[in-house]
C-alpha positions in Angstrom: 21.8 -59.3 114.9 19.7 -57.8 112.2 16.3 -57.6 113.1 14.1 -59.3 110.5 11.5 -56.2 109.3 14.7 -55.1 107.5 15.4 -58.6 106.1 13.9 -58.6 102.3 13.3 -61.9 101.0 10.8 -61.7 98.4 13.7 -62.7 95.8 13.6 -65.7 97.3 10.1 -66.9 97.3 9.6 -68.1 93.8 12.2 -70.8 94.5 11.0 -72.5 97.6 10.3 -76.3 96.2 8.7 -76.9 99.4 5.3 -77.8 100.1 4.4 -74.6 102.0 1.4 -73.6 104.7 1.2 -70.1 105.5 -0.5 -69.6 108.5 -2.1 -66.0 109.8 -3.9 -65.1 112.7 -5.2 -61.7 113.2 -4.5 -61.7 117.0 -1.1 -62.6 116.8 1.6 -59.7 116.9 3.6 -60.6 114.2 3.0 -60.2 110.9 0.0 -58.9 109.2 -2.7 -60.6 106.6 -0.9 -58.4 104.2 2.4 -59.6 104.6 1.3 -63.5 104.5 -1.0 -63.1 101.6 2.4 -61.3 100.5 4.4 -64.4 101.0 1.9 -67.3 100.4 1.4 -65.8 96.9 5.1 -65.3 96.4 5.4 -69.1 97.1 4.5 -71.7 94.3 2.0 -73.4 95.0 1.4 -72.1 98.8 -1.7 -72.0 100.8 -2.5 -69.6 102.9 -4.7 -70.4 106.1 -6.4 -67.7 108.4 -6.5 -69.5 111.9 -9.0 -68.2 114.7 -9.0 -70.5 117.3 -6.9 -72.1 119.7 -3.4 -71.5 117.3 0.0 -70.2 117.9 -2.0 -66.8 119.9 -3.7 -68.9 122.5 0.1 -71.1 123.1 1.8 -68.0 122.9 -0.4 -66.2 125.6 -0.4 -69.4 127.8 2.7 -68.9 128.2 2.9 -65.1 128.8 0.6 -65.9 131.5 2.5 -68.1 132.8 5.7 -65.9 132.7 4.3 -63.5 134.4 2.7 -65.4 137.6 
């Protein structure tokens, strides 16, 4: 398996013909603002959101938690 950091796609944005909703959240691991402002503006006609508040962080560390009880 190839991990994705070494995975370039930014060839490939300019011909994604779907609506598309990038999502960032600055306490979530993966991927910086950076890299989704990056991809949303690689993207015709993609948004970019910045999320704070109850968003794929607070599901993800539920469930840490919850592993790890």
């Amino acid at each position: 398996m190839v991990p994705s950091r070494s995975i370039d796609v930014t060839g490939l944005l300019p011909h994604v013909a779907a609506p598309t909703l990038v999502i960032h959240e600055p306490t979530f691991p993966f991927g910086s603002f950076d890299l989704c402002r990056e991809v949303a503006s690689g993207i015709p006609d993609a948004r970019l959101v910045v999320v704070n508040d109850r968003s794929m962080m607070g599901g993800y560390l539920h469930w840490l938690a919850a592993e790890r009880a």
